[in-house]
C-alpha angles and dihedrals in degrees: 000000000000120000091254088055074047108065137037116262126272131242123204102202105196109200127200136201096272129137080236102058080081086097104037080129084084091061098051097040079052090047096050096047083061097059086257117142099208127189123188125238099189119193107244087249093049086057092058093091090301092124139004097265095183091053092050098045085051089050087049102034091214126086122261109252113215093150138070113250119236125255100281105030123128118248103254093207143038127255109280122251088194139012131218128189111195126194094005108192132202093264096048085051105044090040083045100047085047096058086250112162109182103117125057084231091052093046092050086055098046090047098044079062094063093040083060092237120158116261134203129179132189111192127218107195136140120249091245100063092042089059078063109110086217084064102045087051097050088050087056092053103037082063097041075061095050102255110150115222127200118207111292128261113223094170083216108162110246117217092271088069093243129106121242113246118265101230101224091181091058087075083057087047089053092058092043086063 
């Protein structure tokens, strides 16, 4: 039996700067009643009060990554056997789409592709900017890539002045498929 037959797999949950990332505790919770480990890559604007990131380092009990290591450091986590990106927002997409590695968070989605992991998504983006043609087009590449997409989240208000769930299982659903 080789390490990897040994421990549970491991989820990458990429999180992104969205109001809804608030609650990016439901995912994990979701993620760990399935027999997933889970460790958190934020992009640098997601860790500016997006999301309670003590809560979610002590629900992980492993630090959120939002910075490169240096050469020399050891890889704090494992490889991934899956990746999620919750919320994805329009810049994460598009940058992403476009090959574009700035970010930690962007570079640990460029690179799953070529690893061949299994990727969901589950966007978070305003009606408004996925009407853009840039993001229509980087929908259309990211799942030419493989990249499976759940059913976009605008937060739009409904006329009962609340705002629909967000679903956060529906991105495990998606890698179960």
């Amino acid at each position: 039996m080789t390490e990897q037959d040994e421990r549970a797999p491991f989820l990458y949950v990429v999180v992104c700067a969205a109001g809804i990332a608030t609650d990016v505790g439901k995912l994990i919770t979701a993620a760990q009643e399935r027999q997933w480990h889970v460790g958190v890559i934020a992009t640098p604007l997601a860790m500016n009060g997006f999301f309670d990131t003590a809560a979610v380092e002590t629900q992980t009990g492993r630090p959120i990554r939002s910075a490169w290591r240096r050469p020399g450091d050891s890889r704090p986590f494992p490889e991934p056997d899956a990746v999620v990106v919750a919320p994805a927002t329009f810049n994460t997409i598009n940058k992403w789409a476009a090959g574009i590695a700035d970010t930690l968070a962007l570079g640990t989605l460029c690179e799953a592709y070529g690893l061949g992991v299994p990727i969901a998504a589950l966007p978070c983006v305003a009606d408004a900017l996925a009407a853009h043609p840039a993001y229509q087009d980087s929908l259309i590449r990211l799942r030419g890539m493989g990249v499976r997409f759940g059913e976009p989240y605008s937060g739009e208000v409904r006329e009962d002045g609340r705002r629909p769930e967000f679903g956060w299982e529906r991105a495990l659903d998606l890698l179960d498929r």
